[in-house]
C-alpha positions in Angstrom: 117.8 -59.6 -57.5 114.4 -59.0 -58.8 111.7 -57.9 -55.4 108.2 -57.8 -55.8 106.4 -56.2 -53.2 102.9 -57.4 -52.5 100.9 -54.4 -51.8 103.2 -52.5 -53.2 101.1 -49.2 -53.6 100.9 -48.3 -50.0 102.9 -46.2 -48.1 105.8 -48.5 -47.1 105.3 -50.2 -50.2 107.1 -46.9 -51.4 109.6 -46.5 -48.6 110.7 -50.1 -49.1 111.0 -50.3 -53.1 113.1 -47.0 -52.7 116.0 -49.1 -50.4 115.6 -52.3 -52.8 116.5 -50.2 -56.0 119.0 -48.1 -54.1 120.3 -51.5 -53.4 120.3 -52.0 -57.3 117.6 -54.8 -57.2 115.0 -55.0 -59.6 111.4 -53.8 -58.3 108.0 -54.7 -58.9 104.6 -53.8 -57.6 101.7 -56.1 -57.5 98.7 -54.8 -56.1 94.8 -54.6 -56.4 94.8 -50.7 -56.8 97.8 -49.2 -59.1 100.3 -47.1 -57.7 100.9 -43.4 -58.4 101.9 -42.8 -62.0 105.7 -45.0 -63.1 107.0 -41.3 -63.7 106.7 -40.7 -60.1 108.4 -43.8 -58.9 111.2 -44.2 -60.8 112.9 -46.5 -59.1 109.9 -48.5 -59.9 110.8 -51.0 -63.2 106.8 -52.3 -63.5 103.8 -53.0 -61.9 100.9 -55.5 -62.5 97.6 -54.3 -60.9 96.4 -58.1 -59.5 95.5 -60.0 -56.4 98.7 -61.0 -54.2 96.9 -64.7 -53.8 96.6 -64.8 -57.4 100.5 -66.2 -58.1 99.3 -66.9 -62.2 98.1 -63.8 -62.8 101.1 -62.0 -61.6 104.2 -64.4 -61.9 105.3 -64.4 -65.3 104.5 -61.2 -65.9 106.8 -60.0 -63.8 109.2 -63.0 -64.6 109.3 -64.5 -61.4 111.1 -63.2 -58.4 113.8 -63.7 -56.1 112.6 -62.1 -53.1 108.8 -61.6 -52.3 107.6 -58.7 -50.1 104.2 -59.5 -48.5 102.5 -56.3 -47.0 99.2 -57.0 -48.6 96.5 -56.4 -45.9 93.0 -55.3 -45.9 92.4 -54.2 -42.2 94.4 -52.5 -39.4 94.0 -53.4 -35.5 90.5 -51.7 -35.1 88.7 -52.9 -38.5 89.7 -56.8 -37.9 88.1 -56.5 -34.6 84.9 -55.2 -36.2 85.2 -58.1 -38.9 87.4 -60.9 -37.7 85.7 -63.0 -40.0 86.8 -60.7 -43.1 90.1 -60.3 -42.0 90.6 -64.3 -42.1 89.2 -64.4 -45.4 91.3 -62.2 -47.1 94.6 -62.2 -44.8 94.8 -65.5 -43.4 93.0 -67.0 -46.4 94.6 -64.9 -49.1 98.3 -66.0 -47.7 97.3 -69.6 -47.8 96.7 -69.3 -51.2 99.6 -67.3 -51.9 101.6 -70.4 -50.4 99.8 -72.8 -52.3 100.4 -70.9 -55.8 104.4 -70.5 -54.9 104.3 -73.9 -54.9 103.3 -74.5 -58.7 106.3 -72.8 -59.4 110.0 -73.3 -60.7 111.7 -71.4 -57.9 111.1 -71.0 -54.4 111.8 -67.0 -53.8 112.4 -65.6 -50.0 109.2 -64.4 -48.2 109.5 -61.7 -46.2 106.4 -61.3 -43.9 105.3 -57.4 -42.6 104.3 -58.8 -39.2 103.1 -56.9 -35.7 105.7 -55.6 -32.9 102.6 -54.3 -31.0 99.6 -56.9 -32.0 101.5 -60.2 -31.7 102.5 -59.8 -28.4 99.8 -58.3 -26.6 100.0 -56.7 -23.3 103.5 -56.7 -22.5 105.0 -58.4 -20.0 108.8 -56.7 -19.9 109.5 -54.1 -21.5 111.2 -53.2 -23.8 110.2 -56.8 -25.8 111.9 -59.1 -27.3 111.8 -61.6 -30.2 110.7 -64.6 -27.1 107.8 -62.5 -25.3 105.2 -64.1 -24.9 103.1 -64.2 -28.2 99.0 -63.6 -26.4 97.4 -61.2 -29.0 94.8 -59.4 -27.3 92.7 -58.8 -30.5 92.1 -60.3 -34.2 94.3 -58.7 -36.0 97.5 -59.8 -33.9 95.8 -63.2 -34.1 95.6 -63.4 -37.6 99.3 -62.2 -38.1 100.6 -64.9 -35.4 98.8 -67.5 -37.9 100.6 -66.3 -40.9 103.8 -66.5 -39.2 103.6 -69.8 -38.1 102.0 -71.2 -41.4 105.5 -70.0 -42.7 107.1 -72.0 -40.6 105.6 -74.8 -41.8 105.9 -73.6 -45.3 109.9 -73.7 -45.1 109.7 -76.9 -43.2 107.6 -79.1 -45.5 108.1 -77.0 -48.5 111.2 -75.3 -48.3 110.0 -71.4 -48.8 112.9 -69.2 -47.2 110.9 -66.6 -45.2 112.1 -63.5 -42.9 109.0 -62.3 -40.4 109.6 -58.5 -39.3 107.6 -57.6 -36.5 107.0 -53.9 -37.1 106.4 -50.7 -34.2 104.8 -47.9 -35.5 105.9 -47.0 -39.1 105.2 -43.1 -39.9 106.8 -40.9 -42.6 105.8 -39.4 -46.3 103.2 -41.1 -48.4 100.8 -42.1 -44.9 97.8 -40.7 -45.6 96.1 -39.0 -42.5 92.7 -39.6 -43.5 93.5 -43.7 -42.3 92.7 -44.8 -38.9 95.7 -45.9 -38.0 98.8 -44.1 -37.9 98.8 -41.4 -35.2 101.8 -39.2 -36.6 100.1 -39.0 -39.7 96.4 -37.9 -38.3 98.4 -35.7 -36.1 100.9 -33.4 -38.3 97.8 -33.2 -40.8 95.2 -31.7 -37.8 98.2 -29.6 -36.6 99.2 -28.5 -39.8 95.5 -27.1 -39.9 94.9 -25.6 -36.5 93.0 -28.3 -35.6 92.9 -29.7 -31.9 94.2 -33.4 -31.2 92.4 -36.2 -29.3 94.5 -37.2 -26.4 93.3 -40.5 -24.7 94.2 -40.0 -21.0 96.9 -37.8 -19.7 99.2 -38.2 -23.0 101.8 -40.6 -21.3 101.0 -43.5 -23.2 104.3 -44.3 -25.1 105.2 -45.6 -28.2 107.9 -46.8 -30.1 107.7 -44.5 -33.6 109.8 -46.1 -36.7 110.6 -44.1 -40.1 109.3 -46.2 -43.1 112.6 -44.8 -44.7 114.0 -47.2 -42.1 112.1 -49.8 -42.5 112.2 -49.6 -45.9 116.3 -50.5 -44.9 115.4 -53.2 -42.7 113.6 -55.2 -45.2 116.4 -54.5 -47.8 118.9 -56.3 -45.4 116.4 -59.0 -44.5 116.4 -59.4 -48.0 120.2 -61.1 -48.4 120.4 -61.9 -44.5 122.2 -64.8 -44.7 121.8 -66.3 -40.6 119.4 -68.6 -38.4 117.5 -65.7 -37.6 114.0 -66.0 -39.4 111.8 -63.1 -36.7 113.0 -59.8 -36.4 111.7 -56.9 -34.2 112.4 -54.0 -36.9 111.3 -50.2 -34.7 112.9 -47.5 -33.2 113.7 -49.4 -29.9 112.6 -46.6 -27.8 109.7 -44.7 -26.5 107.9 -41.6 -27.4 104.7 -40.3 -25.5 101.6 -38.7 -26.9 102.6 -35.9 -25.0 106.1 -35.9 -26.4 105.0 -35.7 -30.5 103.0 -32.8 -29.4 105.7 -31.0 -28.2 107.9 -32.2 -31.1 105.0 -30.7 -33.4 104.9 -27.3 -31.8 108.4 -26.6 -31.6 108.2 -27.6 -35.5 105.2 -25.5 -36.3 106.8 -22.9 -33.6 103.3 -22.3 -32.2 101.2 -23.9 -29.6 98.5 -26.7 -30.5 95.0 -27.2 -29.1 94.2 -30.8 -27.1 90.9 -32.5 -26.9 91.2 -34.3 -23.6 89.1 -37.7 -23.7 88.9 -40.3 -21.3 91.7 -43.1 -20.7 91.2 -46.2 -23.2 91.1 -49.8 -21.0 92.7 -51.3 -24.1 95.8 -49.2 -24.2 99.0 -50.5 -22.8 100.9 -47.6 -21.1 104.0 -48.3 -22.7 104.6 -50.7 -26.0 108.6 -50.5 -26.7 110.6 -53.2 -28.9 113.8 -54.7 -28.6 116.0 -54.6 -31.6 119.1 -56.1 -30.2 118.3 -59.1 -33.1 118.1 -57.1 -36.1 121.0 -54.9 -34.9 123.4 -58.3 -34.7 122.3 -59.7 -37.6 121.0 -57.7 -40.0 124.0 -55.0 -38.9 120.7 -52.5 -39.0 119.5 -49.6 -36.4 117.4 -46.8 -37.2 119.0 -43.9 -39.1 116.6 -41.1 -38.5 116.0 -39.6 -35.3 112.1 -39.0 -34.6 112.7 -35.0 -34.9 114.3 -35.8 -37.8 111.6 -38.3 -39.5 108.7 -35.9 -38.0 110.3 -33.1 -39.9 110.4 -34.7 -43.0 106.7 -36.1 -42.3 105.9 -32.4 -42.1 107.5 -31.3 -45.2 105.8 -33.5 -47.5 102.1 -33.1 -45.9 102.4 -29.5 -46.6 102.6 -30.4 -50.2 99.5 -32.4 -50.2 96.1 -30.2 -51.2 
């Protein structure tokens, strides 16, 4: 099959374009910044440097696709509550006119749709979540997500797109850059790696549910050819991992002790965010591979190689 990832530069544009051609589909990037150099993605057969609304300027040259990849996104969490108004414009916005160019042409290819595990749902009300929680996004970003997801809804319905939604945890692994602001492992490993002290919000027990892009990158390869009634899929590690706990991962990596910068407890932090991945287990016949020691290890390796 030929995959084109929207936003296929990024970080789990990577991870996920590594399962597809391991797969032995055809990859393409489209994206508004190139990617690292084609010698360093091998697996990579093109990519056309283009906006992911723009369907004419990137369609034929890629001749067409069979499965679409949307991870194109311009803010995380924290900058679509600063600009809700941008984060419309280009996410919201930008998919709708994705949607509208698929249209125009000759085939209709499956969509599958990077969603939220944590910013759809909101403040959980059982834990660990399912696929049916209650969808009450507590800021912007989850909002604008929840929007997309229903609009391809109605997209299959009255148009007939195929689409897959996964609902991601936390993704870490090689390729995040720590200078982001969002990504904790990532910011982490990199102060650690440098003596530097981490912020802890709180006491540390917050707990989250930590996913390997190497995994996810599987996830969306299976979501790919999924052939069931399933269309959302909760895609993490489908248990919980405290502040506290990737600390003491990170020193018994390092084998030395790490400073903390104690600040006060954030209102907006659920103590615990976990998903359930009962769905994409049964019918995706997926589950994590890599334990978090494992992924945090391999996290480490590659950040030392960065200058």
């Amino acid at each position: 099959m030929r995959c084109v990832i929207l936003g296929g530069a990024g970080f789990l544009g990577r991870h996920i374009g590594q399962a597809l051609a391991q797969a032995r589909h055809e990859v393409w990037s489209v994206d508004r910044s190139p990617a690292l150099p084609e010698a360093s993605v091998p697996w990579l057969v093109g990519q056309v440097k283009a906006e992911y609304h723009d369907v004419a300027s990137w369609w034929r040259r890629c001749s067409g696709a069979d499965v679409l990849i949307h991870l194109a996104s311009s803010t995380v969490p924290a900058t679509a509550n600063v600009a809700p108004l941008a984060d419309v414009q280009h996410n919201l916005m930008g998919t709708l006119q994705l949607l509208q160019g698929l249209r125009e042409m000759d085939v209709r290819p499956r969509l599958l749709f990077a969603s939220s595990g944590g910013a759809v749902y909101g403040r959980p009300q059982t834990v660990p979540i399912d696929e049916d929680h209650p969808k009450l996004p507590m800021g912007a970003y989850g909002v604008t997500k929840l929007a997309i997801e229903h609009h391809l809804r109605i997209e299959e319905a009255q148009h007939a797109l195929p689409y897959r939604i996964i609902r991601l945890s936390n993704p870490y692994g090689e390729w995040q850059r720590p200078q982001g602001v969002q990504g904790v492992i990532a910011v982490f490993a990199h102060r650690a790696l440098h003596g530097e002290a981490l912020d802890v919000w709180g006491d540390g027990s917050v707990v989250r549910d930590f996913v390997h892009a190497a995994d996810v990158g599987r996830a969306f390869c299976a979501a790919a050819t999924h052939q069931g009634d399933g269309r959302v899929f909760n895609v993490g590690a489908g248990k919980g991992i405290s502040v506290n706990e990737i600390i003491v991962s990170l020193e018994r990596l390092l084998e030395r002790c790490i400073e903390r910068r104690v600040l006060p407890g954030r209102l907006f932090d659920p103590p615990v965010n976990v998903l359930d991945i009962a769905r994409a287990r049964a019918e995706l016949n997926w589950e994590p591979a890599l334990s978090f020691e494992v992924g945090l290890e391999r996290t480490l390796r590659w950040m030392r190689t960065l200058p």
